[in-house]
C-alpha positions in Angstrom: 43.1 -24.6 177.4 39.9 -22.3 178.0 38.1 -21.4 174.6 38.7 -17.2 175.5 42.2 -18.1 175.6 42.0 -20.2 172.2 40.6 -17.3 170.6 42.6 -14.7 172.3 45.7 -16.8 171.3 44.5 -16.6 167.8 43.9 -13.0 167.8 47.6 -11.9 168.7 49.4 -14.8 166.1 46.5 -12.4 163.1 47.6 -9.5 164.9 51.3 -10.5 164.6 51.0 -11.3 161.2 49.1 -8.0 160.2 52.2 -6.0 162.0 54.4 -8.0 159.7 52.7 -6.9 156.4 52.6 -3.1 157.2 56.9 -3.0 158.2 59.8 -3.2 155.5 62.4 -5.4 155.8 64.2 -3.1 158.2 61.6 -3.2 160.7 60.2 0.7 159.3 56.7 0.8 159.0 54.7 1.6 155.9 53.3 5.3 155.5 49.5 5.2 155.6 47.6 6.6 152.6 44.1 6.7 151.1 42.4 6.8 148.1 41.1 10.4 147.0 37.1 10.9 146.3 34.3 8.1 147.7 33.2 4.8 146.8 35.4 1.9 144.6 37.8 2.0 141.7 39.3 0.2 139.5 43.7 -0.6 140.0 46.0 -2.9 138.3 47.5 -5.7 140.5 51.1 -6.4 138.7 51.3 -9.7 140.9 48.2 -11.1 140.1 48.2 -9.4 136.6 44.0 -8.3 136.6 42.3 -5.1 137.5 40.9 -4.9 141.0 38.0 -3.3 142.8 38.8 -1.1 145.5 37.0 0.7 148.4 38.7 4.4 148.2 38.3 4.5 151.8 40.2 1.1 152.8 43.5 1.6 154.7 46.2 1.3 152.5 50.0 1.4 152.7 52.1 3.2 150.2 55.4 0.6 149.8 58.9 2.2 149.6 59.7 1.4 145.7 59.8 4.2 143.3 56.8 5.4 140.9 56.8 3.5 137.8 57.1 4.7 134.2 53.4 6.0 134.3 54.1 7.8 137.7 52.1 5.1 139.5 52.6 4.4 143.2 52.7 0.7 144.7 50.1 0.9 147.2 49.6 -2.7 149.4 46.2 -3.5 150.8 45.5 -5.7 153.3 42.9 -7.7 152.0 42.8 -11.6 152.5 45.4 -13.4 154.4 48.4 -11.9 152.7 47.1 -8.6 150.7 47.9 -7.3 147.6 49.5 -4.9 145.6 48.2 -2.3 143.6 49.3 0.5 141.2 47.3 4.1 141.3 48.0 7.0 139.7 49.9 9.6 142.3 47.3 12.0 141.4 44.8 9.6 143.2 46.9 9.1 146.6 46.6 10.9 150.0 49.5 10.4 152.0 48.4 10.5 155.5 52.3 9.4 156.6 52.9 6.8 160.0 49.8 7.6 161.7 
């Protein structure tokens, strides 16, 4: 096999993958949101259980659960080969819906 065809090969298996992580289980996609404001804050990761650094900016995806107690959103980023999960504030979130 040619090494373009290698690496184009590779490309649609990440691609794949990345379509994956941004549907539910039902095959409905995830509604696109951002951060409000510029730069990086700080978001608890329930899964990992630590405070993480974000880039406001980043493309996120708000997940289809309900707030939590503190009226918190889930929001996944895509970030490493699986992502994470984070919780911000709803006053914090732009919804920018299935863009």
């Amino acid at each position: 096999m040619e090494k373009n065809e290698v690496y184009k090969e590779a490309y649609l298996k990440l691609a794949e993958t990345f379509a994956k992580l941004t549907q539910t289980k039902d095959k409905n996609l995830l509604q696109l949101v951002t951060l409000k404001g510029e730069g990086y804050s700080f978001y608890y990761a329930p899964r990992k259980a630590q405070i993480m650094r974000i880039n406001k900016k980043d493309e996120m995806y708000l997940m289809p659960w309900a707030k939590d107690d503190k009226d918190r959103y889930y929001i996944f980023v895509p970030k490493g080969s699986a992502g994470l999960i984070v919780l911000v504030p709803s006053d914090d979130v732009e919804i920018h819906g299935y863009n």
